[in-house]
MDAnalysis code that builds the backbone (N, CA, C; Angstrom):
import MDAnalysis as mda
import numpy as np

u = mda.Universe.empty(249, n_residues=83, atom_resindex=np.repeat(np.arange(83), 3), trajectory=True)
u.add_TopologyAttr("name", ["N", "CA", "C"] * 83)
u.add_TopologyAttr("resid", np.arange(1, 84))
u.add_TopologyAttr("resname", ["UNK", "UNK", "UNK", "UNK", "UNK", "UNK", "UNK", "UNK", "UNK", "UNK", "UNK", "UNK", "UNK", "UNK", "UNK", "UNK", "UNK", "UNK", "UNK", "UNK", "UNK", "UNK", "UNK", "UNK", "UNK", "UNK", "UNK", "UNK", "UNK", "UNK", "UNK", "UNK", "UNK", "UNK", "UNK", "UNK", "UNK", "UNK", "UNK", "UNK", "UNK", "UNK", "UNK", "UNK", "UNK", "UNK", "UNK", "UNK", "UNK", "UNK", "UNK", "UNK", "UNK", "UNK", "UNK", "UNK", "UNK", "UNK", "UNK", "UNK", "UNK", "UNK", "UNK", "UNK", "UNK", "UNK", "UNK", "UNK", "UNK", "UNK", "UNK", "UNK", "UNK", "UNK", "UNK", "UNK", "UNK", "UNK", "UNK", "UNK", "UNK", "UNK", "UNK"])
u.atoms.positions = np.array([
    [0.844, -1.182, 0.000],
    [0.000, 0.000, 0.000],
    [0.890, 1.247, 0.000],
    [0.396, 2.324, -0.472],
    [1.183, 3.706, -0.296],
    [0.345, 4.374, 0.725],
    [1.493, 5.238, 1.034],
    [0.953, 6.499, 2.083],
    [-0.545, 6.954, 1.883],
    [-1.118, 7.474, 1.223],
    [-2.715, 7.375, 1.015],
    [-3.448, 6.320, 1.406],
    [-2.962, 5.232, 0.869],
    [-3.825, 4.200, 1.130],
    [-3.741, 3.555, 2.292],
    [-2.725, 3.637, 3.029],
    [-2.766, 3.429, 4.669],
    [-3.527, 4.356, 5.143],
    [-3.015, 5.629, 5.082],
    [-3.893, 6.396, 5.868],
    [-5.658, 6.171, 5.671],
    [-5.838, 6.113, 4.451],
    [-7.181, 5.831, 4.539],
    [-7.892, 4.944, 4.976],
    [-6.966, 3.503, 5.787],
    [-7.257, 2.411, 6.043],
    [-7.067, 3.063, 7.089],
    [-6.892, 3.738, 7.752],
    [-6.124, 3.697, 9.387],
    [-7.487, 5.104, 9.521],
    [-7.998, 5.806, 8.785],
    [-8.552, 6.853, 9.152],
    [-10.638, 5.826, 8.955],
    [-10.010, 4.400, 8.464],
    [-11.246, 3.638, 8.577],
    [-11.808, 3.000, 9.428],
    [-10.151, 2.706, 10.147],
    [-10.183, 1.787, 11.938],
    [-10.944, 3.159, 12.779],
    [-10.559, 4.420, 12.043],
    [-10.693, 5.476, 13.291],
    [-12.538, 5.704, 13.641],
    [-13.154, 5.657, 12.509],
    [-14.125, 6.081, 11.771],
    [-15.014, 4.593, 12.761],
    [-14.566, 3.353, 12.614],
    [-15.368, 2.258, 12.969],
    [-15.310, 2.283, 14.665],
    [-14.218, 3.215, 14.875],
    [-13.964, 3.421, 16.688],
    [-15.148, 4.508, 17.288],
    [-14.980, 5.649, 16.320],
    [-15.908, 6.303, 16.757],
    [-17.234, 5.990, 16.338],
    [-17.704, 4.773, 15.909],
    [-19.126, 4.625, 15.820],
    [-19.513, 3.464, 16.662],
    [-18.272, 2.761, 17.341],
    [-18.640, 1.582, 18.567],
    [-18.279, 0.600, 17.951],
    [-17.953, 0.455, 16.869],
    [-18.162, -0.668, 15.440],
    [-16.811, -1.299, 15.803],
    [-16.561, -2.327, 16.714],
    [-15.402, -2.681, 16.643],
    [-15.380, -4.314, 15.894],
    [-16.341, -5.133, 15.588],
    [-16.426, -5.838, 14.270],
    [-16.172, -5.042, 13.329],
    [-16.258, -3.990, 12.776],
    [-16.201, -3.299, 11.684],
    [-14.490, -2.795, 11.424],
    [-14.111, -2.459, 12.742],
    [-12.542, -2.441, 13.212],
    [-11.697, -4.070, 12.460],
    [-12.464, -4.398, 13.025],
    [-12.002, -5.951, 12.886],
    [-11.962, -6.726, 11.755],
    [-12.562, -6.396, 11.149],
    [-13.057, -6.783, 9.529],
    [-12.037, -6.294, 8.775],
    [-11.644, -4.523, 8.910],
    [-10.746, -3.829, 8.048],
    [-9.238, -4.746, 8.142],
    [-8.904, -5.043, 9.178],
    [-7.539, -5.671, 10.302],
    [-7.049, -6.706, 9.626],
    [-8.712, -7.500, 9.744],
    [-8.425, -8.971, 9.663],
    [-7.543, -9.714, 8.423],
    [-7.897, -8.792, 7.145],
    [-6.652, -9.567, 6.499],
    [-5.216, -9.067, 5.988],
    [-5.280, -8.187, 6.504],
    [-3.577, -8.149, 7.033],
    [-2.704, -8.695, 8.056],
    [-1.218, -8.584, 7.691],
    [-0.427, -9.570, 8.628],
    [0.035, -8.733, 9.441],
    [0.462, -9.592, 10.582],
    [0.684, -8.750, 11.977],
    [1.962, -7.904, 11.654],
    [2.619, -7.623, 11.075],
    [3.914, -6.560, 10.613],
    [2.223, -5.343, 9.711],
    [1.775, -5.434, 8.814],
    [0.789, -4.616, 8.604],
    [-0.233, -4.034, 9.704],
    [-0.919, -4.990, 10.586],
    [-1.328, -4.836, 11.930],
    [-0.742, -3.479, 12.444],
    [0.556, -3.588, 12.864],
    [1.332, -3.267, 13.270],
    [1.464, -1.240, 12.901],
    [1.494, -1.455, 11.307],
    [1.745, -0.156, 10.846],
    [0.431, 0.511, 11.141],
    [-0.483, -0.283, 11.062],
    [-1.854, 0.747, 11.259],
    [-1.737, 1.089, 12.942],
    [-1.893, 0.332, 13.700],
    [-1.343, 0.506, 14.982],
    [-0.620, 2.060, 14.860],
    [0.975, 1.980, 14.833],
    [1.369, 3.078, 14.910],
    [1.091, 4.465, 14.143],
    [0.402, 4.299, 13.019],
    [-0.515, 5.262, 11.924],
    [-1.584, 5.893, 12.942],
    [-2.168, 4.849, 13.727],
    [-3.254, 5.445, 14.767],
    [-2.904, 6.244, 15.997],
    [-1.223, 5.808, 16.461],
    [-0.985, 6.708, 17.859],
    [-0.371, 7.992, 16.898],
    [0.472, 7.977, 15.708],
    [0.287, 9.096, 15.137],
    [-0.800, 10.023, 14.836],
    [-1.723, 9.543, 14.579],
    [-2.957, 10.399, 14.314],
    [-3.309, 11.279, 15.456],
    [-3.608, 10.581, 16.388],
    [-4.183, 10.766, 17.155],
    [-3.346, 11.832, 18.244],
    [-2.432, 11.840, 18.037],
    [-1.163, 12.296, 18.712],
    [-0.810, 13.800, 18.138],
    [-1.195, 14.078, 16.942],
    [-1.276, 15.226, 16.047],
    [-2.690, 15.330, 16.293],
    [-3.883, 14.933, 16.580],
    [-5.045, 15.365, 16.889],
    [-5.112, 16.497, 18.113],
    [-4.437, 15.422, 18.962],
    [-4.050, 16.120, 20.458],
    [-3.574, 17.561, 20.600],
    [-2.154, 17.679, 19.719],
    [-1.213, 19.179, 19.491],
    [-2.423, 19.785, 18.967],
    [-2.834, 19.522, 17.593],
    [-4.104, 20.344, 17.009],
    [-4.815, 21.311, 18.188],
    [-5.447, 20.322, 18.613],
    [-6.492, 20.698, 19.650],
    [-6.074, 21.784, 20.947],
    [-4.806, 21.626, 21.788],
    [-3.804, 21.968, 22.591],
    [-3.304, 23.521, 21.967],
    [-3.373, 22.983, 20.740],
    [-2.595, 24.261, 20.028],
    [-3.998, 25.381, 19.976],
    [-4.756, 25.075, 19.459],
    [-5.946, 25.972, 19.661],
    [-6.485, 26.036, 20.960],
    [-5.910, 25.688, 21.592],
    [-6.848, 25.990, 22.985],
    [-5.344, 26.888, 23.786],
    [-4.867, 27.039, 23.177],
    [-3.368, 27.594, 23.945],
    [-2.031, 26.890, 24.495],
    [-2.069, 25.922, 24.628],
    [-1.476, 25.083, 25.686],
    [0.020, 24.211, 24.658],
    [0.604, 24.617, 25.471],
    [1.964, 23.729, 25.066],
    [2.078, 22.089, 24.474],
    [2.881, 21.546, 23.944],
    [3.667, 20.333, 23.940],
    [3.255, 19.531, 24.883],
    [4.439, 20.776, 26.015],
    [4.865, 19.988, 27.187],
    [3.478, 19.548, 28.260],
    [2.381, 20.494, 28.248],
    [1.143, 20.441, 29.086],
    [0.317, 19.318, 28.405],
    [0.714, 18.828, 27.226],
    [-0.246, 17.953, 26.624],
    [0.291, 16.749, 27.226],
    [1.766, 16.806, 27.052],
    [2.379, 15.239, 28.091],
    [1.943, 15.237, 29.118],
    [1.942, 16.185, 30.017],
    [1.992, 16.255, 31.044],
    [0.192, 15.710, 31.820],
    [-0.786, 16.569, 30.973],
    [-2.007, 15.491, 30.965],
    [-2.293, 14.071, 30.514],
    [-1.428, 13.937, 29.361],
    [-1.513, 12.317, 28.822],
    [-0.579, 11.825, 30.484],
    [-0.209, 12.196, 30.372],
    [0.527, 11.351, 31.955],
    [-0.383, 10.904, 33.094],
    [-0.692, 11.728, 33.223],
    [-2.121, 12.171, 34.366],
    [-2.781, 11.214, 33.965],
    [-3.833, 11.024, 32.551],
    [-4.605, 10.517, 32.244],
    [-3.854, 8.533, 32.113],
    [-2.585, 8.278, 31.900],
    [-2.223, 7.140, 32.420],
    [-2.485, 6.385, 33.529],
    [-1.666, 7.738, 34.322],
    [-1.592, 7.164, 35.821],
    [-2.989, 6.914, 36.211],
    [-3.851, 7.580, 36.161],
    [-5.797, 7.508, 36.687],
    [-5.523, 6.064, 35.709],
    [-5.675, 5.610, 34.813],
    [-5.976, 4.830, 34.315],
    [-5.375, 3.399, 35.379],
    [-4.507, 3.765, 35.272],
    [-3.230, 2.794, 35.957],
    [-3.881, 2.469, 37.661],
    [-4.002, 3.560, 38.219],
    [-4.572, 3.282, 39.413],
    [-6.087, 2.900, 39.762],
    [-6.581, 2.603, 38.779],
    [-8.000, 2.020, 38.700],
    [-7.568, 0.361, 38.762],
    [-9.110, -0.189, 39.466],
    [-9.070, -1.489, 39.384],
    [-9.153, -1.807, 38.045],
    [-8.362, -3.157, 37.697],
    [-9.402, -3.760, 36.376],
    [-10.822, -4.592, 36.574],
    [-10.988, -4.544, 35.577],
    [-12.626, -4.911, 35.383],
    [-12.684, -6.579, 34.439],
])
């Protein structure tokens, strides 16, 4: 695949996340190999990661304040029971 065409696969996983659709996630996945797996994987913490600055950036806020909440938002995660 080329750069377009990942992204558009990876902006399809995103699309099936935000509608609950995780068969639909699953379907796109399923016939690629886990090294492909893989690239969409990191295509998605990229995205999403430039979503973040986007957002940060229009609201005022630094880089460093965006780590610094993704941290936050770990640790809460981290210190919760699992389910």
């Amino acid at each position: 695949m080329n750069a377009h065409e990942w992204d558009r696969l990876t902006m399809a996983v995103v699309a099936c996340a935000l509608a609950n659709d995780g068969e639909g996630a699953a379907a796109l996945l399923e016939p690629l190999d886990a090294r492909d797996v893989s690239h969409v994987t990191v295509r998605l913490a990229a995205m999403a990661a430039e979503a973040l600055l986007q957002e940060a950036d229009a609201a005022g806020v630094g880089r460093a304040e965006v780590l610094g909440r993704w941290q936050a938002r770990i640790l809460d995660h981290e210190a919760r029971p699992a389910e």
